[in-house]
mmCIF file as gemmi writes it, N, C-alpha and C atoms, coordinates in Angstrom:
data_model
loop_
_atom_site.group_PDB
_atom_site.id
_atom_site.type_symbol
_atom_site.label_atom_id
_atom_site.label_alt_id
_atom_site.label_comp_id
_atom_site.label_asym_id
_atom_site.label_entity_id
_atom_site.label_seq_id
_atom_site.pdbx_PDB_ins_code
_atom_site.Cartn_x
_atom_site.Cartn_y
_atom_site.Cartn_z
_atom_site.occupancy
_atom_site.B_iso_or_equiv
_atom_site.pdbx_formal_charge
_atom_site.auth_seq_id
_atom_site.auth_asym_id
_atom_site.pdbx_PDB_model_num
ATOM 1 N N . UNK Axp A 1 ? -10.618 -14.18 -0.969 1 0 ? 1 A 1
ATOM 2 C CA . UNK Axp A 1 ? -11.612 -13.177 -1.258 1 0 ? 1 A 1
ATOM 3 C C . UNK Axp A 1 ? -12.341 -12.75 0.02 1 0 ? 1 A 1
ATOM 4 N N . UNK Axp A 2 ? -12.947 -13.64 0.926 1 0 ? 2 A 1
ATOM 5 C CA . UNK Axp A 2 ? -13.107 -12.999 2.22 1 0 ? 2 A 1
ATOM 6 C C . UNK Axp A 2 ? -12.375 -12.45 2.86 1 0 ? 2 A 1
ATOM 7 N N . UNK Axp A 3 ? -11.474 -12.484 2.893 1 0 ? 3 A 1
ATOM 8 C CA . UNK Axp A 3 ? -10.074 -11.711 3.8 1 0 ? 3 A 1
ATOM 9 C C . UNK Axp A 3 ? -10.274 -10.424 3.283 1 0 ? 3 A 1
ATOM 10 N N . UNK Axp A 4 ? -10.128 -10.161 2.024 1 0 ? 4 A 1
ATOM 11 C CA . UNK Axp A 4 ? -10.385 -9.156 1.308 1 0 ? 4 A 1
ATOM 12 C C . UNK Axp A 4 ? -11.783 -8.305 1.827 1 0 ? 4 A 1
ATOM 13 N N . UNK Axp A 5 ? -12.857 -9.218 1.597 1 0 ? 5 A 1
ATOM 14 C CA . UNK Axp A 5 ? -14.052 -8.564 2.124 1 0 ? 5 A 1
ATOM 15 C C . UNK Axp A 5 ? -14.436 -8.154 3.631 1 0 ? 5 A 1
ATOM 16 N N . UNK Axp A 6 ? -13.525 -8.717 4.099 1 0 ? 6 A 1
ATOM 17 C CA . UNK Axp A 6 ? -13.559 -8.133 5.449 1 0 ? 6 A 1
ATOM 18 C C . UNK Axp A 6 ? -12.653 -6.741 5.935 1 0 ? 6 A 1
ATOM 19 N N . UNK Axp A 7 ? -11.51 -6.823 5.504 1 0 ? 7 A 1
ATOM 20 C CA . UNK Axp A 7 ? -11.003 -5.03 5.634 1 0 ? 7 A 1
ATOM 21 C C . UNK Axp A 7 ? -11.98 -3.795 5.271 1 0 ? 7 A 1
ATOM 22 N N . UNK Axp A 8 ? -11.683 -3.172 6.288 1 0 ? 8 A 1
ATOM 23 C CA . UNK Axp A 8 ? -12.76 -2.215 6.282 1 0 ? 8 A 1
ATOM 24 C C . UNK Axp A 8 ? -11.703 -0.665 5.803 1 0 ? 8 A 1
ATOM 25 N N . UNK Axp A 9 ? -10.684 -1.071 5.896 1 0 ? 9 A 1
ATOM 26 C CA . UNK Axp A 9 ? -9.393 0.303 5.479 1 0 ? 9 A 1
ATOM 27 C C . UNK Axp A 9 ? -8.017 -0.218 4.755 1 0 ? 9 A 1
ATOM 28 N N . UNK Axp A 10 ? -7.935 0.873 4.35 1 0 ? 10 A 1
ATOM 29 C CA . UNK Axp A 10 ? -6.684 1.128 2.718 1 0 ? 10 A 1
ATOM 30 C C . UNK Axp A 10 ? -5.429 0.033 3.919 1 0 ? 10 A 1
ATOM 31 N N . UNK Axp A 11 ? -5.091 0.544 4.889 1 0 ? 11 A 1
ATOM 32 C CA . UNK Axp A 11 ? -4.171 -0.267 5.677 1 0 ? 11 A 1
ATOM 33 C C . UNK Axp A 11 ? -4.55 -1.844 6.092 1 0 ? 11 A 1
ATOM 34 N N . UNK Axp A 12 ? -5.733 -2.144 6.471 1 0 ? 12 A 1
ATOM 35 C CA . UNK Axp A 12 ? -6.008 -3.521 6.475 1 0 ? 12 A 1
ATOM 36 C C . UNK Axp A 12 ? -5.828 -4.497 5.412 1 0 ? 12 A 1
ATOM 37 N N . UNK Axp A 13 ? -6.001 -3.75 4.16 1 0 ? 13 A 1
ATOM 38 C CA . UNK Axp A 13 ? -6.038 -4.212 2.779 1 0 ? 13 A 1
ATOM 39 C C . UNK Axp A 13 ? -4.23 -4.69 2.535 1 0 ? 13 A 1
ATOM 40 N N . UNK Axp A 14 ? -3.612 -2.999 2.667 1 0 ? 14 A 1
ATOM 41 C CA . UNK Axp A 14 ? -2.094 -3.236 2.76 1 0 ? 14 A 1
ATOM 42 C C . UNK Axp A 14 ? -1.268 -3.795 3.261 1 0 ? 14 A 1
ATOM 43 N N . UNK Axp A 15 ? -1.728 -4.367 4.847 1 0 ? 15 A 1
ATOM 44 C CA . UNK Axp A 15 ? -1.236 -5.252 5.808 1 0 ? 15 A 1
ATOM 45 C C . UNK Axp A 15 ? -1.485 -6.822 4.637 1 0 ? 15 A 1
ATOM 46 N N . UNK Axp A 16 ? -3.085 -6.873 4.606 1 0 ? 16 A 1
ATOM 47 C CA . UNK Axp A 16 ? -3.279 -8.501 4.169 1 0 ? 16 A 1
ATOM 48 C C . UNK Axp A 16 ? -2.198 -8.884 2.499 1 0 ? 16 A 1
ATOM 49 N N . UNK Axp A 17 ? -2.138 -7.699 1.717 1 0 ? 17 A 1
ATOM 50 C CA . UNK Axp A 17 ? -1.11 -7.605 0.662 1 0 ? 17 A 1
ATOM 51 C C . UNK Axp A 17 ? 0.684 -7.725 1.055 1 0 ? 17 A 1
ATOM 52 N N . UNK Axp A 18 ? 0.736 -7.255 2.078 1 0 ? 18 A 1
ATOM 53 C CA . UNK Axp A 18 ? 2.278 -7.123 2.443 1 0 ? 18 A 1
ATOM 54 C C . UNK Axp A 18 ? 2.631 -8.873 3.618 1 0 ? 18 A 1
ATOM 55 N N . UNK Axp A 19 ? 1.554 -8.823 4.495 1 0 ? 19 A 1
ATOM 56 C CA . UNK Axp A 19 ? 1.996 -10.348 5.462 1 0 ? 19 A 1
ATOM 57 C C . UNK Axp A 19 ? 0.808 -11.002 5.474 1 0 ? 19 A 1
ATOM 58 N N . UNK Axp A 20 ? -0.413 -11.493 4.994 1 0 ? 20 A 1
ATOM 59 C CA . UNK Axp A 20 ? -1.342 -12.251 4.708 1 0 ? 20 A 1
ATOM 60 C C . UNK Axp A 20 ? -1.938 -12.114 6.106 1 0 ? 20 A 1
ATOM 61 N N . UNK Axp A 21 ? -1.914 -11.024 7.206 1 0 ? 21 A 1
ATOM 62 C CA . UNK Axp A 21 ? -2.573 -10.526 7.874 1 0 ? 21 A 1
ATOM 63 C C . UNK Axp A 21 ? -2.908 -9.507 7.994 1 0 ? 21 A 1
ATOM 64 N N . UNK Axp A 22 ? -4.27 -8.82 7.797 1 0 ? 22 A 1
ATOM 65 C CA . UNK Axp A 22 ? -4.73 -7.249 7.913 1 0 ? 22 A 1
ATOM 66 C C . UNK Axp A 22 ? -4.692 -6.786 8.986 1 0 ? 22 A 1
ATOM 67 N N . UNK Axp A 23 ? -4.27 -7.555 9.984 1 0 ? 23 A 1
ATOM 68 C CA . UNK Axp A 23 ? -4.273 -7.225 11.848 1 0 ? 23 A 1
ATOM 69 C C . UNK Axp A 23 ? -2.927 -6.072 11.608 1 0 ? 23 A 1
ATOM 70 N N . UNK Axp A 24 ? -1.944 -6.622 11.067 1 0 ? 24 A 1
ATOM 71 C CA . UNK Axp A 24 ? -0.587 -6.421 11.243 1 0 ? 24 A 1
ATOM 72 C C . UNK Axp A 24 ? -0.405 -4.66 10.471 1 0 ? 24 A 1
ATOM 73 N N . UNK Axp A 25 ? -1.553 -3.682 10.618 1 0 ? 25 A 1
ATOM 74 C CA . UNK Axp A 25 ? -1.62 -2.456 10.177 1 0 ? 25 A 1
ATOM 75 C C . UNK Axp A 25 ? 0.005 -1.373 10.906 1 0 ? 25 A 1
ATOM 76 N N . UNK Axp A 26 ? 0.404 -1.615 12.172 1 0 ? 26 A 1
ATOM 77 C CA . UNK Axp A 26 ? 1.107 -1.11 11.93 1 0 ? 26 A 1
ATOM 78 C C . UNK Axp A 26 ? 2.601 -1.239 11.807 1 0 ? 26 A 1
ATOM 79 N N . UNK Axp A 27 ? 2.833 -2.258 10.936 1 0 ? 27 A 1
ATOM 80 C CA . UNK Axp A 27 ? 3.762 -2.739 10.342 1 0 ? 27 A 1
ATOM 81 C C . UNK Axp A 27 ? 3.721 -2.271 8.813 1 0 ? 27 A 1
ATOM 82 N N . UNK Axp A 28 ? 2.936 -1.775 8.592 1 0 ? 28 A 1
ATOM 83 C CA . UNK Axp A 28 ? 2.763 -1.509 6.988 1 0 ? 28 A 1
ATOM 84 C C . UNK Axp A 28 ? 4.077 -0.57 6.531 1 0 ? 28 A 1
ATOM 85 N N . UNK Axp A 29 ? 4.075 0.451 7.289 1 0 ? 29 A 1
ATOM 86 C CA . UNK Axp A 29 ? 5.071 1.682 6.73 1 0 ? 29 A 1
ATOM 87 C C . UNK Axp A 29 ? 6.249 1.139 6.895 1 0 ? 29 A 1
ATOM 88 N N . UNK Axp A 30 ? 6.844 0.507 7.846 1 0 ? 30 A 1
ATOM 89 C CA . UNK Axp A 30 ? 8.017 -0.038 7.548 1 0 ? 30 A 1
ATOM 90 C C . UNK Axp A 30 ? 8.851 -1.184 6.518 1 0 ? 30 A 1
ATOM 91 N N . UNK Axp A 31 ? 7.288 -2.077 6.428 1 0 ? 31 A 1
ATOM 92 C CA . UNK Axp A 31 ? 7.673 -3.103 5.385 1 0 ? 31 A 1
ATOM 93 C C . UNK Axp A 31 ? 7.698 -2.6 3.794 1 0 ? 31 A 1
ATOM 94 N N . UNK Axp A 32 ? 6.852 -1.423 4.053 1 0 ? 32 A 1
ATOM 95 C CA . UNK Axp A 32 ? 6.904 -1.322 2.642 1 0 ? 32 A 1
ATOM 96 C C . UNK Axp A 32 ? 8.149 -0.096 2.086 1 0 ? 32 A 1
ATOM 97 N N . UNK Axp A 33 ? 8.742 0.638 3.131 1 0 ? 33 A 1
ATOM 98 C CA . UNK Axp A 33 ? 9.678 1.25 3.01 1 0 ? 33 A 1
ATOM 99 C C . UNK Axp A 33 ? 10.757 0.209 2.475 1 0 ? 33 A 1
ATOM 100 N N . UNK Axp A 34 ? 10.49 -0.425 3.395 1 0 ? 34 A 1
ATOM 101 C CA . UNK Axp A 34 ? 12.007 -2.049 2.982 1 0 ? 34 A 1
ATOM 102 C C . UNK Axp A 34 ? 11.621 -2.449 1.476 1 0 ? 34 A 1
ATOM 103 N N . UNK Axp A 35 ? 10.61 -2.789 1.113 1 0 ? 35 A 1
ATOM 104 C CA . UNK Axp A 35 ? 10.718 -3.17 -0.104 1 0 ? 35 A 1
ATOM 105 C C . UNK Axp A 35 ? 10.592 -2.524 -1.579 1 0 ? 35 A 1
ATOM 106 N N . UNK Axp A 36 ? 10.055 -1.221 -0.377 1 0 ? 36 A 1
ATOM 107 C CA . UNK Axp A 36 ? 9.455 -0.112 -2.298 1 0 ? 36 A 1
ATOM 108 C C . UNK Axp A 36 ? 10.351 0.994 -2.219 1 0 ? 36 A 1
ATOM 109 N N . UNK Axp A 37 ? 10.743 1.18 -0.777 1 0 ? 37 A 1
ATOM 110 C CA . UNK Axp A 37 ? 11.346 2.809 -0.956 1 0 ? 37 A 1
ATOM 111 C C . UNK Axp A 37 ? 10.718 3.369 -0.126 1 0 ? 37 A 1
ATOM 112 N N . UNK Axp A 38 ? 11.24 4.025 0.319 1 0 ? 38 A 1
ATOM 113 C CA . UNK Axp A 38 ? 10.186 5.732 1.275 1 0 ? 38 A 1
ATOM 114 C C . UNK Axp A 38 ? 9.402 6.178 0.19 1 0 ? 38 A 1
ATOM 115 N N . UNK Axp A 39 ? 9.806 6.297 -0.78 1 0 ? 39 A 1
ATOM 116 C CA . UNK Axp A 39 ? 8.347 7.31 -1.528 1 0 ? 39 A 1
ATOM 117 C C . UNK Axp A 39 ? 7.01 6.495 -1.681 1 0 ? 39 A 1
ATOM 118 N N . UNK Axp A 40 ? 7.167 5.15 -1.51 1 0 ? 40 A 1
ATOM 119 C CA . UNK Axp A 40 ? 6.13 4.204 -1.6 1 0 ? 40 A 1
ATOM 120 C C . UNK Axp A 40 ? 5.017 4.572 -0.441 1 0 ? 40 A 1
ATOM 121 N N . UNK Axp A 41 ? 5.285 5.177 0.785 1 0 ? 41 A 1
ATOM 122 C CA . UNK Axp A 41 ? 4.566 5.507 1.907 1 0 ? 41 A 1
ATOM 123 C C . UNK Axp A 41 ? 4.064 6.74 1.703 1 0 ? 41 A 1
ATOM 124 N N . UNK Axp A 42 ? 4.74 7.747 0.893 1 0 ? 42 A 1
ATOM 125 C CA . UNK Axp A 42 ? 3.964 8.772 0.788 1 0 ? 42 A 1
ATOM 126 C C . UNK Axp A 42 ? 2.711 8.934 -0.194 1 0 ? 42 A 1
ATOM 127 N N . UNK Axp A 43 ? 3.251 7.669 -1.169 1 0 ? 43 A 1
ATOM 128 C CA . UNK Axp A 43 ? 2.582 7.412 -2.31 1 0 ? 43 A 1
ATOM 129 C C . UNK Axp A 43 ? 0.833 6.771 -1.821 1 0 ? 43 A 1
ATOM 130 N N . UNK Axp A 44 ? 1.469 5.47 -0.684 1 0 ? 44 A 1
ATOM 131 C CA . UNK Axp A 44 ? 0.165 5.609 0.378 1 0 ? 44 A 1
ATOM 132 C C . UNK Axp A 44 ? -0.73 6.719 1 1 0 ? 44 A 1
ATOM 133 N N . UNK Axp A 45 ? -0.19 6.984 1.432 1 0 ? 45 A 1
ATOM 134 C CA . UNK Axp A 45 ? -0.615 8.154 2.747 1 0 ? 45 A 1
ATOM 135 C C . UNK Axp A 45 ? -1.394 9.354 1.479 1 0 ? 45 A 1
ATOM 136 N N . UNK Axp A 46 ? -0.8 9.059 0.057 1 0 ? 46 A 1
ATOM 137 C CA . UNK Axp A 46 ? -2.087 10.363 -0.754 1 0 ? 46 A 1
ATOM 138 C C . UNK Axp A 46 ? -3.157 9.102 -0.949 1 0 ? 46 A 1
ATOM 139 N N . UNK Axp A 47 ? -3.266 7.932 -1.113 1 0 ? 47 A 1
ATOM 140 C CA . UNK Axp A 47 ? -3.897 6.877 -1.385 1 0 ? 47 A 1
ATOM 141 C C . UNK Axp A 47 ? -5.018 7.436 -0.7 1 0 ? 47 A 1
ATOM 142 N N . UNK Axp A 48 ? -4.509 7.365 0.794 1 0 ? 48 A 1
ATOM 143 C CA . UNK Axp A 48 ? -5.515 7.082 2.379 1 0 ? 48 A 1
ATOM 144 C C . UNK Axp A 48 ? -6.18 8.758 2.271 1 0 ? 48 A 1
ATOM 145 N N . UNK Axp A 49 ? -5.725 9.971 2.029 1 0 ? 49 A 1
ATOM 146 C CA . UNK Axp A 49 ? -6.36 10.631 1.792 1 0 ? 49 A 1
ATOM 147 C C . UNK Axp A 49 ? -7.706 11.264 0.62 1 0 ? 49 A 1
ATOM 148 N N . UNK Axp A 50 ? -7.127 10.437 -0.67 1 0 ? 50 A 1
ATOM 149 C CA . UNK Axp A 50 ? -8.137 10.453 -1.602 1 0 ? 50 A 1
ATOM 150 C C . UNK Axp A 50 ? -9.734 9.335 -0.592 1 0 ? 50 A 1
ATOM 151 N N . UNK Axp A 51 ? -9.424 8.445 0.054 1 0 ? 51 A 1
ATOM 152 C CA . UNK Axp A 51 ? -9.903 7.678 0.365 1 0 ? 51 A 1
ATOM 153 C C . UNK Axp A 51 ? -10.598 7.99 1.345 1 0 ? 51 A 1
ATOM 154 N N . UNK Axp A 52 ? -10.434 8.687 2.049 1 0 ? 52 A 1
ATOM 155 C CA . UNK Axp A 52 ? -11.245 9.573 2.938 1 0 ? 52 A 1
ATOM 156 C C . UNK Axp A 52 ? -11.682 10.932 2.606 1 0 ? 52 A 1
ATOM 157 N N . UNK Axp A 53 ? -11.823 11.552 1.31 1 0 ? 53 A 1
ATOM 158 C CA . UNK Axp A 53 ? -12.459 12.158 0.829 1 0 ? 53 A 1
ATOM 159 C C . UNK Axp A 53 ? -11.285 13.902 1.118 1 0 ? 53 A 1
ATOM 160 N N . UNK Axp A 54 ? -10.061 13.623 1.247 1 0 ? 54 A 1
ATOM 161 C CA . UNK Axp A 54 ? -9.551 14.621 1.097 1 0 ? 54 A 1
ATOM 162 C C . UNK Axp A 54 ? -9.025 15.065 -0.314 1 0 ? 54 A 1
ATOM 163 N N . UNK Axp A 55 ? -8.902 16.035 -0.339 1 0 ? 55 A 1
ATOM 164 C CA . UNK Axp A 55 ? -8.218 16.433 -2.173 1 0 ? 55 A 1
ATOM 165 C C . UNK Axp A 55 ? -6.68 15.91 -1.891 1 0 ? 55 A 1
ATOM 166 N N . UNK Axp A 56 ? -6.315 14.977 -2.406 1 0 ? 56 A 1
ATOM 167 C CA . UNK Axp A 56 ? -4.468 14.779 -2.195 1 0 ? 56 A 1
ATOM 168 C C . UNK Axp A 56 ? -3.661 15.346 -3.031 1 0 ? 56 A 1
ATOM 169 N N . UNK Axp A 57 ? -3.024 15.948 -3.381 1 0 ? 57 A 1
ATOM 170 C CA . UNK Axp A 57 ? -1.94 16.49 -4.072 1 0 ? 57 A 1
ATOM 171 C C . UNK Axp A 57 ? -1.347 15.922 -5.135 1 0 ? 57 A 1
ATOM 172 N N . UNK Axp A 58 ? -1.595 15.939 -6.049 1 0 ? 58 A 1
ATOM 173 C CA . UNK Axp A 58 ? -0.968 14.835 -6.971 1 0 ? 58 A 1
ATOM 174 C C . UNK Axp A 58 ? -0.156 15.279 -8.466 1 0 ? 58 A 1
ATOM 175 N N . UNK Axp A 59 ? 0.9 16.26 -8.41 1 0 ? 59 A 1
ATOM 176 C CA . UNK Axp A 59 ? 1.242 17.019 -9.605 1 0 ? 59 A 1
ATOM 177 C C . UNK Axp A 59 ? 1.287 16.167 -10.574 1 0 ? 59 A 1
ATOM 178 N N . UNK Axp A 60 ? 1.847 15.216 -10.55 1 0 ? 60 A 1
ATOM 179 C CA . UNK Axp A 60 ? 1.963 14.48 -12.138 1 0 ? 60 A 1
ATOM 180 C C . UNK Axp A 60 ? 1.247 13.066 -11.617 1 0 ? 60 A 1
ATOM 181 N N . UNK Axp A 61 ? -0.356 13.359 -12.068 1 0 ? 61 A 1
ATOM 182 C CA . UNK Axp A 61 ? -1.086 12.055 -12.14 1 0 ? 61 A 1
ATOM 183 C C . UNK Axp A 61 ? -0.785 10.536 -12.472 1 0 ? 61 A 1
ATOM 184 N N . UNK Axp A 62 ? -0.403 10.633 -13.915 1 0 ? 62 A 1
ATOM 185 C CA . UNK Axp A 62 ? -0.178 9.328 -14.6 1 0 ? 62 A 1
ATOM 186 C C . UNK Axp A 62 ? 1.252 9.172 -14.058 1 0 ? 62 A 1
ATOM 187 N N . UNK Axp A 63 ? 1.94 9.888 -13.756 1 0 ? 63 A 1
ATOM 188 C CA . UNK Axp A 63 ? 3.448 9.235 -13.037 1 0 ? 63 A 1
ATOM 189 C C . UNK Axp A 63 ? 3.074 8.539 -11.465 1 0 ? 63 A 1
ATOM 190 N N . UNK Axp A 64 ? 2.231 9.293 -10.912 1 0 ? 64 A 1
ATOM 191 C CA . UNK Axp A 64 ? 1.652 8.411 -9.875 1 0 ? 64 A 1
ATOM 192 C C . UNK Axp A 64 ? 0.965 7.607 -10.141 1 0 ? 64 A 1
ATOM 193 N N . UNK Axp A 65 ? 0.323 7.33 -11.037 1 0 ? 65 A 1
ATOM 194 C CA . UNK Axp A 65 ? -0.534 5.53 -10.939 1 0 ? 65 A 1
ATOM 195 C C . UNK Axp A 65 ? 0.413 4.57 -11.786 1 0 ? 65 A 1
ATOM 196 N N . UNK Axp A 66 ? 1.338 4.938 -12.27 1 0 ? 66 A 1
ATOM 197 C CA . UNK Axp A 66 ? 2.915 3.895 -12.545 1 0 ? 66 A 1
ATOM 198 C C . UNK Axp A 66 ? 3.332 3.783 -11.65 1 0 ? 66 A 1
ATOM 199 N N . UNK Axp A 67 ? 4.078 4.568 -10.605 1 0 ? 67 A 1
ATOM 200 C CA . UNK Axp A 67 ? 4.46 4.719 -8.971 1 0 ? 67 A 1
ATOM 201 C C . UNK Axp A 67 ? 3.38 3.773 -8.354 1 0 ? 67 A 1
ATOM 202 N N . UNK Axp A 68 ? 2.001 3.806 -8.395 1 0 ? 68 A 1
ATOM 203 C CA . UNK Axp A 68 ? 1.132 2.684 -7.475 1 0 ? 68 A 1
ATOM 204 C C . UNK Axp A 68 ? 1.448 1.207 -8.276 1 0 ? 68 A 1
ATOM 205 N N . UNK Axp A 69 ? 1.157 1.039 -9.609 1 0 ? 69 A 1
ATOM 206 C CA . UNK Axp A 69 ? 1.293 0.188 -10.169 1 0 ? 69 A 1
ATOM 207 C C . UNK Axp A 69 ? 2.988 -0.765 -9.649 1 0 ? 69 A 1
ATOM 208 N N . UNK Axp A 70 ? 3.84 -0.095 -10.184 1 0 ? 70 A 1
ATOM 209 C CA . UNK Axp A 70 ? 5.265 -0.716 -9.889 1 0 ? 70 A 1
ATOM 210 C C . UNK Axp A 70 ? 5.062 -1.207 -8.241 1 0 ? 70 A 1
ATOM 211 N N . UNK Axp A 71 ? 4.768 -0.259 -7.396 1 0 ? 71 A 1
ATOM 212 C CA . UNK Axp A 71 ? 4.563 -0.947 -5.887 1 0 ? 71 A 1
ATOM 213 C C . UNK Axp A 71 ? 3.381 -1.87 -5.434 1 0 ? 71 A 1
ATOM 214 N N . UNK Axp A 72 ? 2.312 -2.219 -6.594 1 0 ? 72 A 1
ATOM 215 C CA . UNK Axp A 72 ? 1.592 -3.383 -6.565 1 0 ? 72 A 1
ATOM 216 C C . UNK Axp A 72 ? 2.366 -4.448 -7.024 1 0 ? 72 A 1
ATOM 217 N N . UNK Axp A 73 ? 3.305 -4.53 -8.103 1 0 ? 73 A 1
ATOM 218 C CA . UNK Axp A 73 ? 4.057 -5.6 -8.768 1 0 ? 73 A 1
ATOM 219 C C . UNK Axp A 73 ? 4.666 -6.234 -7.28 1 0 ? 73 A 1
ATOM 220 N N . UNK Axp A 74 ? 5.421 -5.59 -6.335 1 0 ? 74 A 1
ATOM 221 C CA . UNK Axp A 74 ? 6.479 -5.766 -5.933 1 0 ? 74 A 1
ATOM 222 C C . UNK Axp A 74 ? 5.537 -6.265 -4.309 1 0 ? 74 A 1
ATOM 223 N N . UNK Axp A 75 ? 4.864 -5.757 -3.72 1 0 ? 75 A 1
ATOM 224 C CA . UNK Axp A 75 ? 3.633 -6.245 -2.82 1 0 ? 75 A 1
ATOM 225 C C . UNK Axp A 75 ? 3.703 -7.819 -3.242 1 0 ? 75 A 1
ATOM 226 N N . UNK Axp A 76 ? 3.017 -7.577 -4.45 1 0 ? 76 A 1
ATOM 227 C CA . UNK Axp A 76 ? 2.337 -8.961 -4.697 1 0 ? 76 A 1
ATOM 228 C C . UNK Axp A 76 ? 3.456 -9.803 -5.158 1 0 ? 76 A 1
ATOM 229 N N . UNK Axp A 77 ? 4.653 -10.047 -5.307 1 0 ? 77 A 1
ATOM 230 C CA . UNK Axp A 77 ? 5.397 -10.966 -5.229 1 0 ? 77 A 1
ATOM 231 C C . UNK Axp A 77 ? 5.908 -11.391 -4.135 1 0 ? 77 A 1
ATOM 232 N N . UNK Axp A 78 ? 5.779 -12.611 -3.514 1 0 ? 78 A 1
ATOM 233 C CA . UNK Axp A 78 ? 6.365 -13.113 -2.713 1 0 ? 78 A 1
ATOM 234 C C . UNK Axp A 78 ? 7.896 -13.284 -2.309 1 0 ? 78 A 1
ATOM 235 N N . UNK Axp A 79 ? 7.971 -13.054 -1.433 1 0 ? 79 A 1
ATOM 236 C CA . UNK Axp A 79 ? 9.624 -12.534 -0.568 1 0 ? 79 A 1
ATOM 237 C C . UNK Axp A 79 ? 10.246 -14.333 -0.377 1 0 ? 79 A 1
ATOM 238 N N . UNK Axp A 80 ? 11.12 -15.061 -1.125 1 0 ? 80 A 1
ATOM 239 C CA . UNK Axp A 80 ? 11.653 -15.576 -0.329 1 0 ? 80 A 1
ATOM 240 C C . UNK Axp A 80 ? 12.407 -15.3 0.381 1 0 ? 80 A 1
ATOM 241 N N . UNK Axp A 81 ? 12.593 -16.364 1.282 1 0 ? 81 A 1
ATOM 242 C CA . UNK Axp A 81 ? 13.51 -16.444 2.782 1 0 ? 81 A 1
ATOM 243 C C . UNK Axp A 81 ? 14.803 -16.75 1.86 1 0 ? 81 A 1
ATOM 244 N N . UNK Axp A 82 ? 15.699 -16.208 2.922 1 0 ? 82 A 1
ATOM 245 C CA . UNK Axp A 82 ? 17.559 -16.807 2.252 1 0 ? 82 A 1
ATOM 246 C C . UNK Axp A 82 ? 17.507 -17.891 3.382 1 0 ? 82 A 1
């Protein structure tokens, strides 16, 4: 929960969700391409704009917060090693 309370941005948050370090910000877009897909980054990047107070684009709402949802499932499960 402090780890948590200490990110101050949508990417610090996403770093500490993706490698249990929020340092590791620009590693985000690639790891999560590897595990969600490319659309998972764009799906971010409207995140980071609602979040900074831009209007983001969002034609089909509720298909995007299933799209965030499914790429929280998959974040938050742990990757084993082979």
């Amino acid at each position: 929960a402090a780890a948590v309370e200490r990110c101050t941005a949508l990417m610090e948050l996403a770093a500490l969700g993706l490698f249990g370090d929020s340092t590791r910000t620009g590693e985000v877009y690639g790891e999560l391409r590897r595990r969600c897909g490319a659309d998972a980054i764009d799906h971010l990047k409207r995140c980071q704009e609602g979040a900074h107070g831009h209007a983001a684009v969002v034609p089909l709402p509720q298909q995007f917060v299933a799209d965030i949802a499914r790429i929280a499932e998959i974040v938050r499960k742990p990757e084993v090693a082979p």
